[in-house]
Residue frames as qw, qx, qy, qz and C-alpha x, y, z in Angstrom:
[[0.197, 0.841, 0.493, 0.107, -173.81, -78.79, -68.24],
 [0.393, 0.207, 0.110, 0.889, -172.85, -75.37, -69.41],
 [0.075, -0.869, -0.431, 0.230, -174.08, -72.02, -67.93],
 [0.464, 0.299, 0.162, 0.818, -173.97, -68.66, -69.79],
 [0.146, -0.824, -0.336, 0.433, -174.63, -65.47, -67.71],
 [0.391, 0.641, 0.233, 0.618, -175.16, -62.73, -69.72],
 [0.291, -0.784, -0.282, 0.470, -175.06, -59.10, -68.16],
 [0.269, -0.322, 0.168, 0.892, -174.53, -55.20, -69.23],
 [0.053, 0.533, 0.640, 0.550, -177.90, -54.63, -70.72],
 [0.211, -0.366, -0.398, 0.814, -180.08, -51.44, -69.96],
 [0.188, 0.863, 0.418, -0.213, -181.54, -48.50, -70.59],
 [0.330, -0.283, 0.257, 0.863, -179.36, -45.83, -72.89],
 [0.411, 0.733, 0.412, -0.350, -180.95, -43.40, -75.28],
 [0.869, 0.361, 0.244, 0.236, -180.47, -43.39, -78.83],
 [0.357, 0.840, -0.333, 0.234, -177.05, -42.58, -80.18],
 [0.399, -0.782, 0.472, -0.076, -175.87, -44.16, -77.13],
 [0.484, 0.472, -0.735, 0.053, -173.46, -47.11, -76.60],
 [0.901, -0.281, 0.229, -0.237, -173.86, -50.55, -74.49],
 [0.271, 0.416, -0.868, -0.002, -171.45, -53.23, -73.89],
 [0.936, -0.062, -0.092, -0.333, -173.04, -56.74, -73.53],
 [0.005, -0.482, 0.873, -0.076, -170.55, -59.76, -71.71],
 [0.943, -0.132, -0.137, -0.272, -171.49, -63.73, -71.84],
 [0.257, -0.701, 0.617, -0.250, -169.66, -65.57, -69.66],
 [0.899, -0.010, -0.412, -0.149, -169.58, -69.81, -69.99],
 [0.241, -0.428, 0.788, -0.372, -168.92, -72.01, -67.01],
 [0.921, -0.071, 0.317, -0.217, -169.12, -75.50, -66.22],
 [0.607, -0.314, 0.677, 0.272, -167.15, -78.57, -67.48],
 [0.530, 0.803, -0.051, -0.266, -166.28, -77.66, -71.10],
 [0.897, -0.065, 0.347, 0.267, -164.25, -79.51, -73.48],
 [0.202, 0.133, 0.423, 0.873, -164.27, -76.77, -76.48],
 [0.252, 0.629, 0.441, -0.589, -166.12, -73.96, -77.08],
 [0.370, 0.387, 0.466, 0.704, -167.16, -73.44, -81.20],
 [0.069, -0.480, -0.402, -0.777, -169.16, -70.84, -82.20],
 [0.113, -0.547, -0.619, 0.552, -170.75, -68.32, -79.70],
 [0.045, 0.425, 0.480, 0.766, -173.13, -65.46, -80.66],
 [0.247, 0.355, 0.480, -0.763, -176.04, -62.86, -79.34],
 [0.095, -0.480, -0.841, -0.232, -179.41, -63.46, -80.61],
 [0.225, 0.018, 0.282, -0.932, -182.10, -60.62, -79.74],
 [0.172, -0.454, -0.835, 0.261, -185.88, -61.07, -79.08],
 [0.049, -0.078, -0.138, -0.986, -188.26, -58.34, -79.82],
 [0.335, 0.256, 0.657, -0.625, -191.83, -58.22, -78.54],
 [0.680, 0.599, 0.162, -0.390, -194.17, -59.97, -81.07],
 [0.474, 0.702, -0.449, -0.285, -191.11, -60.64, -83.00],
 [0.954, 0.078, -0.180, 0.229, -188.93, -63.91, -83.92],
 [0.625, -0.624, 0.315, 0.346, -185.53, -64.48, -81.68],
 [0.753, 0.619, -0.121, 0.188, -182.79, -63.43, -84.63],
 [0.803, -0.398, -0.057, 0.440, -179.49, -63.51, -84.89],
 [0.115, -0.971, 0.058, 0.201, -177.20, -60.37, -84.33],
 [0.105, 0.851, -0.511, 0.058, -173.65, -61.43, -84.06],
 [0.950, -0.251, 0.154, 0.100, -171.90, -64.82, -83.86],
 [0.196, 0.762, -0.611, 0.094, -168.11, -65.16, -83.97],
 [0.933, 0.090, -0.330, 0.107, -165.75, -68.71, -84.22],
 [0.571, -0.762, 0.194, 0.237, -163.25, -69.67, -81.49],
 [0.724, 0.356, 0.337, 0.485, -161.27, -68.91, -84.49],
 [0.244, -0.576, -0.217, 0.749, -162.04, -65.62, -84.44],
 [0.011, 0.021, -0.451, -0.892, -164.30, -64.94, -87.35],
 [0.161, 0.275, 0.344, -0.883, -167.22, -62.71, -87.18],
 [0.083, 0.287, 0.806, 0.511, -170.74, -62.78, -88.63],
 [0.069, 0.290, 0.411, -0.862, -173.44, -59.87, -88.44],
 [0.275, 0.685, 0.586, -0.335, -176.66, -58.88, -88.91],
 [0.254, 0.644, 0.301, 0.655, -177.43, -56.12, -91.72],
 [0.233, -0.927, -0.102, -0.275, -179.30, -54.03, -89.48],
 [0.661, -0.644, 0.110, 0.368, -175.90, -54.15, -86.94],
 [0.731, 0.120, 0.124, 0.660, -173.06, -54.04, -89.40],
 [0.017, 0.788, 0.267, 0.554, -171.41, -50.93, -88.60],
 [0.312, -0.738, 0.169, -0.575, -172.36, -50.07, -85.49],
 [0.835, -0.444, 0.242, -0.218, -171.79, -53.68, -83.36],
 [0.503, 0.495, -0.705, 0.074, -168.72, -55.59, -82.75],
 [0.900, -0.345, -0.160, -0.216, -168.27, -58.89, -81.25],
 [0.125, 0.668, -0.641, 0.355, -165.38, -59.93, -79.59],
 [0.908, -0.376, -0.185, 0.003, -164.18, -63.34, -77.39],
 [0.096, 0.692, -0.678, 0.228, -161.50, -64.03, -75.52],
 [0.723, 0.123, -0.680, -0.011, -160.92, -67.78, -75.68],
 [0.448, 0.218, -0.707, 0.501, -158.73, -68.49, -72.78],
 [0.291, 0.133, 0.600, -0.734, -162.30, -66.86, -69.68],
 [0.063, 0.345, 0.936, -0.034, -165.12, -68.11, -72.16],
 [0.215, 0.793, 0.404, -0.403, -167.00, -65.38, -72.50],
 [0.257, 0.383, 0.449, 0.765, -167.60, -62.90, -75.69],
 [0.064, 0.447, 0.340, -0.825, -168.69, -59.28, -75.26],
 [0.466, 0.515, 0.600, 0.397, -170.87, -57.13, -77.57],
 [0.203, -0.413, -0.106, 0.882, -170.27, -53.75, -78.28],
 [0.217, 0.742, 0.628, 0.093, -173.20, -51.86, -79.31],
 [0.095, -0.256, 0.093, 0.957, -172.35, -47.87, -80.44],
 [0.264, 0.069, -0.199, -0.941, -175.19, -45.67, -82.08],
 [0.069, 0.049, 0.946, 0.313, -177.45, -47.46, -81.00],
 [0.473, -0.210, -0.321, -0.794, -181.48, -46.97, -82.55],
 [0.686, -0.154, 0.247, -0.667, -185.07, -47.66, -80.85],
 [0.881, 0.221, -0.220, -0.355, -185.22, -50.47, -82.72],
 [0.391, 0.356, -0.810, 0.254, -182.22, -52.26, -81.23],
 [0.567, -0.342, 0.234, -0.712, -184.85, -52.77, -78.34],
 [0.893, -0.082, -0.244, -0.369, -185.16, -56.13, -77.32],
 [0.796, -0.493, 0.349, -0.039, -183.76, -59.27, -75.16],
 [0.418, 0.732, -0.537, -0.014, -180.67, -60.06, -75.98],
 [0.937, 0.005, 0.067, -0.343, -179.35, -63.84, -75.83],
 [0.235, -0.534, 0.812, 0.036, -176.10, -65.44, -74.99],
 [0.983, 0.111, 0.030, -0.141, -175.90, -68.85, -77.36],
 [0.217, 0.714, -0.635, -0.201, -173.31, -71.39, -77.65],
 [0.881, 0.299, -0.330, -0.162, -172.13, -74.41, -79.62],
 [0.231, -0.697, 0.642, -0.222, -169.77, -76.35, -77.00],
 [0.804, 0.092, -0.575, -0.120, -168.54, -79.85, -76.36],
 [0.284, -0.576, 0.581, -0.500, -168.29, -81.79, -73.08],
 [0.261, -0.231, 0.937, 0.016, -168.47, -85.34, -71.59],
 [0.653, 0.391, 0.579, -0.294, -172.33, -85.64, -72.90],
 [0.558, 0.438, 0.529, 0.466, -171.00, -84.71, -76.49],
 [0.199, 0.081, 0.317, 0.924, -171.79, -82.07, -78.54],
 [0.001, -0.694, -0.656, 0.296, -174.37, -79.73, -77.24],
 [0.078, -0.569, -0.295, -0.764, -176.34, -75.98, -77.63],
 [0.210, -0.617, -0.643, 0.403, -177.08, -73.59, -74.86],
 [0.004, 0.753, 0.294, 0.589, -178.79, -70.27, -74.00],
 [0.100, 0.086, -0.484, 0.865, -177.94, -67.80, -71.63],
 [0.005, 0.673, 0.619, -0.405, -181.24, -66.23, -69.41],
 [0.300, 0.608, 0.366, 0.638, -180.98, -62.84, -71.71],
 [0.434, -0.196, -0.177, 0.861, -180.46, -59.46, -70.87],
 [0.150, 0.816, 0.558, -0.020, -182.55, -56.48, -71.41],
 [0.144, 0.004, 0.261, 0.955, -181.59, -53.74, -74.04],
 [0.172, 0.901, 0.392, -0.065, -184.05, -50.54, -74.12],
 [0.327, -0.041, 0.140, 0.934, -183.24, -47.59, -76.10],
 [0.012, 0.699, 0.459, -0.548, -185.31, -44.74, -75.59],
 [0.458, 0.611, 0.345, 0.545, -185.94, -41.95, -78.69]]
């Protein structure tokens, strides 16, 4: 099984800047595609930022701009870097990835992080 510990969420008020890390452990054959997902209160879990262990990037509208994803293959983990960021970026934020190990080809979720931005 695969575990993803997210961490580096918070409080910042708007304009500020957050950096988000997901970390994967456990017995991992390949990692594809990893991404952050957010979670808004009342809202549907979308998806923010995903990036290939290629190293190509896919973003939200509302992000493009202001968020960059980043991995670094070789520790498993991807980061997100959040700059300017607005009230509305408010919400749990979600380590996913697309990995392969002895049971096959699988999907997990991290536990999620809390982002608040204040006005």
């Amino acid at each position: 099984q695969v575990q993803l510990v997210e961490s580096g969420g918070g409080l910042v008020q708007a304009g500020g800047s957050l950096r988000l890390s997901c970390a994967a452990s456990g017995v991992i054959f390949s990692i594809n595609t990893m991404g952050w997902y957010r979670q808004a209160p009342g809202k549907q879990r979308e998806l923010v930022a995903d990036i290939t262990s290629g190293g190509s990037t896919n973003y939200a509208d509302s992000v493009k701009g202001r968020f960059t994803i980043s991995r670094d293959n070789a520790k498993g983990t991807i980061y997100l870097q959040m700059n300017s960021l607005k009230p509305e970026d408010t919400a749990v934020y979600y380590c996913n990835a697309d990995w392969r190990g002895f049971v096959g080809q699988r999907n997990s979720w991290g536990q999620g992080t809390q982002v608040t931005v204040s006005s």
